[in-house]
N, C-alpha and C positions, 0 to 999 in steps of 0.2 A: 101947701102945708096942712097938717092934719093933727097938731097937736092935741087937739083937744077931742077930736074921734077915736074912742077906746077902742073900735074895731082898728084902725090906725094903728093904734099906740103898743095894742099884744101884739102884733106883726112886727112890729120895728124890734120889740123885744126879746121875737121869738127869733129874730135874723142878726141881731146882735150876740144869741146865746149860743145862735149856730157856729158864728165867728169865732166867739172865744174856744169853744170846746176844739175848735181845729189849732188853734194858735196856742191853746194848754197843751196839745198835742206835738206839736212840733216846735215850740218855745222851750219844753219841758218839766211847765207848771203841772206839775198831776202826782196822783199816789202810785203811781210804777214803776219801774225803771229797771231798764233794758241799755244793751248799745246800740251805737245811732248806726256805724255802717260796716259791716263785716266783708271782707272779701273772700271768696271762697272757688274752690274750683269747678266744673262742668262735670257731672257726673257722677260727685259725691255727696254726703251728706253731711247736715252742718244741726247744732244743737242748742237752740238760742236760751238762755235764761231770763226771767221775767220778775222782781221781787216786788211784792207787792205790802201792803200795810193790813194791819190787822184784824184792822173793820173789813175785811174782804176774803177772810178765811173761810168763812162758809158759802159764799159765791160761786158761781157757775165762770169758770174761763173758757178763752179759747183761743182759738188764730184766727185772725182775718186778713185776707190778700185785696190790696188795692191800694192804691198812691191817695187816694184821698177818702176820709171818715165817711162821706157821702152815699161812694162806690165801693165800698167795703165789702165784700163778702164770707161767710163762715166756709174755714177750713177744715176747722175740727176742733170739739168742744170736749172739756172734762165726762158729760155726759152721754156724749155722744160721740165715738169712734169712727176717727175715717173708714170706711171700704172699702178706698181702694189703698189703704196701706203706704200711701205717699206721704200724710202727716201724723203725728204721734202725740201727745200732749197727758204729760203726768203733773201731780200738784202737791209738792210735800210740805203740808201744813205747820208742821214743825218750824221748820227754815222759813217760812212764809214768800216759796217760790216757786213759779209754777215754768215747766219745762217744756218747750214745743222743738218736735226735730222735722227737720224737712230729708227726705229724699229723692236721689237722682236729679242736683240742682238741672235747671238749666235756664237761658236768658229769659224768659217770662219769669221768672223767682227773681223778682226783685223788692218790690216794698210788702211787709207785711204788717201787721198789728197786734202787740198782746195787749188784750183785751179782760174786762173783767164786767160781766154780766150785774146789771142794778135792777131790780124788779121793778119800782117804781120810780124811775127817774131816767136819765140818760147813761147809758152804760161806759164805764170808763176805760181809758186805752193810751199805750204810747205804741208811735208807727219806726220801726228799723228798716234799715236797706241792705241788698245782698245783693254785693258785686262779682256775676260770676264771671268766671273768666275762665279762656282753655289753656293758658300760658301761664308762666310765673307772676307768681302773685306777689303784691307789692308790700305784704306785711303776714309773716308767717312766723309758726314755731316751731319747735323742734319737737317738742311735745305740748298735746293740748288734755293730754288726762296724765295727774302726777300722784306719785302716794311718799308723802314723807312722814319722818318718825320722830315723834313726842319729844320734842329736846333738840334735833339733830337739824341739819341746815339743807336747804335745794338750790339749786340754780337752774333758773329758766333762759334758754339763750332765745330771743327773737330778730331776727335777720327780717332787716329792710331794703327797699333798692334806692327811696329816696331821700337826701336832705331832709332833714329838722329832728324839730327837740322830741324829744321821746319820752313816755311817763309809763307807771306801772299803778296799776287803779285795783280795787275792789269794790265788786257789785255791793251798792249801799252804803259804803266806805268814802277813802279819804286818798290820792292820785300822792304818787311819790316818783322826782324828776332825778337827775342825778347827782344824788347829795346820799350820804347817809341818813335816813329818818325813820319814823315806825308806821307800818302801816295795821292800824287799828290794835296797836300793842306788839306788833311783829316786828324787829328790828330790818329792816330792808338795805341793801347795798346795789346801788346803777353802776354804770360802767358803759359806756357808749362810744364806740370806733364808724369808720366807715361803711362799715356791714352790719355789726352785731350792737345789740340792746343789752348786756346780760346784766338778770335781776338774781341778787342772793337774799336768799329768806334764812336767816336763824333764828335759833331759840324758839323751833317750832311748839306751839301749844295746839290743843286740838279748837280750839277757835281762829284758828288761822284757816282752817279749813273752810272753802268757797270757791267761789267762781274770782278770776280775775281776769284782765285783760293788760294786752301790750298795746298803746294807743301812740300814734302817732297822725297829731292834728286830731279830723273826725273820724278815723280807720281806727278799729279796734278788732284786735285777733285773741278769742277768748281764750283762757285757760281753768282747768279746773285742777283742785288741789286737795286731796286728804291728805289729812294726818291721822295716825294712825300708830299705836305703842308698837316697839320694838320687839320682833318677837324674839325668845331666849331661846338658847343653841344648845344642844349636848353631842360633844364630838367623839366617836366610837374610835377608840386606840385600836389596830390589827398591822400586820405585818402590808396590808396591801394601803395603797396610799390610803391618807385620812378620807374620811366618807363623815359631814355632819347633818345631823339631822334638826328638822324644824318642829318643835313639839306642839306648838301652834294648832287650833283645829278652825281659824278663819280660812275664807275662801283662799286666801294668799300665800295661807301655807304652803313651799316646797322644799325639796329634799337635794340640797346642790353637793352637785362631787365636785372632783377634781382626777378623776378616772378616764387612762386612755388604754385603746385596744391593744397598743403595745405593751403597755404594763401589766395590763392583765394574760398576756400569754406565760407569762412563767409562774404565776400563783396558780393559774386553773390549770395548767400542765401538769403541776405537782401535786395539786388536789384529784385530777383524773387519776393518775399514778396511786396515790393512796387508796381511792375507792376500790380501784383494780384487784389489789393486791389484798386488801381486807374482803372484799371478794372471794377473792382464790381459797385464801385461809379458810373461810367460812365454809366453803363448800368440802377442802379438805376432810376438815375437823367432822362436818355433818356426815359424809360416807364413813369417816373411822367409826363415830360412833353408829351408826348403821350397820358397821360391820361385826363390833362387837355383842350388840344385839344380838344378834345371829346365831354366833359361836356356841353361848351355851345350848341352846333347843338343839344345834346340831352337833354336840358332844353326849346330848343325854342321850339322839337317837341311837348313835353310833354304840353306844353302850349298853341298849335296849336289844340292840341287831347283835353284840356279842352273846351276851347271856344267853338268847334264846338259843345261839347254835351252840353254845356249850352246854346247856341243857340238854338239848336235842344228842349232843353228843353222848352226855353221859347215859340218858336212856338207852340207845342202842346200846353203849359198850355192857352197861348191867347185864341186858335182855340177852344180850351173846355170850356172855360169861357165864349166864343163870344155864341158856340152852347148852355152854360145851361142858357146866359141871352135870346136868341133867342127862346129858349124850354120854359122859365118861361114868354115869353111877348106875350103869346099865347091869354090869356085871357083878355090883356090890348085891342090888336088887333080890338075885337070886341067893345069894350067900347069904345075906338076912332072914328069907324067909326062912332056912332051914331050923335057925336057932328057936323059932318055937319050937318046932318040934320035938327039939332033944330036950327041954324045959316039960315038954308036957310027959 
């Protein structure tokens, strides 16, 4: 016994302190909170959430792989980016929730730790498990990313393969079994058969948005859930079916028809046909008028080439008339001159 040896005494205390920190760990005495066991399949990847309290906003997170706080080791920190691209870890301070994805599971992906860096003290952490499996997995959804709209209602179906009671949780929140209740102000609705869990969420508000999970026992199969306002529609009237569009300029903006190949052969038939034929006309119209262009400059010439040969003509006929009166005043000639004479 060494009660009274202080080298003694910080030992016993320092191995006491070791205790608890693994037993705050796995008891789930701690500022973090995560789910305890996830099952997931071989070959894909899984995206765990970690929410943490507020004194820990400006902290360094990360992931640590090992079944005990001891044998821990880093997988990948806020500040520091895996290389080889196998872990990922973002931290939105907002939400006060830091995100770790894993990929390409496989059986050595089994316990990990989200963790949150303390400068001067022991750093804090709760430890999850990840059952992977190559086969049907024992607690699944139908979807695990949902977007609903400000007011409007969703349904999450989760398919189990074994016996028992079934719950619908939010990270931070408050577990709803099946009963009508609210979860953190969300009116919730269960419903539980042989196979299926389905959860109805109405009267969504944009705080209903989070992480949630379908838990069954300690298996928890995450889901995540925005809400997000309705976007408003303007629908284009035209002879070919309705076409509406999304005026929306979020990412989730699209443009849904109701448009098939068959429908559209007889409107773009007749559109072709029009184009055609307005065409035709145009090109008509443009050579008429091409052609009228024309006509005058070659009615002036035409008129240019008459004159001159009627010109041409009347000179000769003058000059031949002037020579046959000239050739016929031959003999006057002489008769004229005489009439001086008999004057003088």
């Amino acid at each position: 016994m060494c009660w009274f040896d202080l080298t003694c005494a910080l030992s016993l205390i320092i191995g006491l302190f070791r205790i608890l920190l693994i037993l705050t760990g796995l008891a789930g005495i701690h500022s973090i909170t995560t789910v305890s066991e996830v099952p997931v399949t071989a070959g894909k990847s899984i995206t765990i959430p970690c929410l943490y309290e507020s004194k820990y906003i400006n902290h360094v997170k990360y992931l640590c792989k090992g079944s005990t706080w001891r044998s821990c080791t880093y997988a990948v920190r806020t500040d520091k980016p895996d290389p080889s691209g196998k872990f990922s870890i973002s931290d939105d301070k907002t939400l006060k929730i830091f995100t770790v994805t894993i990929q390409n599971l496989n059986k050595e992906d089994s316990y990990y730790w989200c963790n949150v860096e303390i400068n001067h003290g022991p750093d804090d952490g709760i430890r999850f498990q990840l059952s992977v499996t190559e086969g049907t997995l024992d607690l699944s959804v139908d979807r695990q990313q949902v977007t609903g709209y400000n007011g409007e209602s969703i349904t999450i179906s989760c398919s189990h393969r074994n016996p028992g009671n079934m719950k619908w949780c939010k990270l931070g929140g408050n577990c709803v079994t099946q009963s009508s209740k609210k979860s953190d102000g969300t009116p919730v609705t269960t419903a539980q058969d042989r196979r299926f869990f389905n959860v109805t969420m109405s009267a969504l508000t944009f705080d209903s948005s989070g992480w949630y999970w379908c838990a069954q026992d300690k298996i928890q199969m995450l889901v995540h859930i925005t809400v997000v306002e309705k976007p408003s529609t303007t629908t284009i009237a035209t002879e070919c079916p309705s076409i509406t569009l999304n005026t929306d300029n979020d990412d989730d903006s699209l443009i849904s028809h109701s448009l098939s190949p068959k429908t559209l052969i007889i409107p773009l038939s007749l559109l072709t046909f029009i184009v055609i034929v307005a065409l035709l006309i145009w090109f008509i119209l443009k050579k008429y008028k091409q052609s009228n262009a024309k006509s005058p400059a070659m009615t002036m010439r035409s008129h240019d080439e008459s004159d001159v040969d009627l010109t041409y003509t009347s000179v000769v006929s003058i000059k031949q008339q002037k020579a046959k009166e000239v050739e016929g005043q031959d003999n006057v000639v002489y008769s004229t001159l005489a009439r001086p004479n008999q004057n003088a």
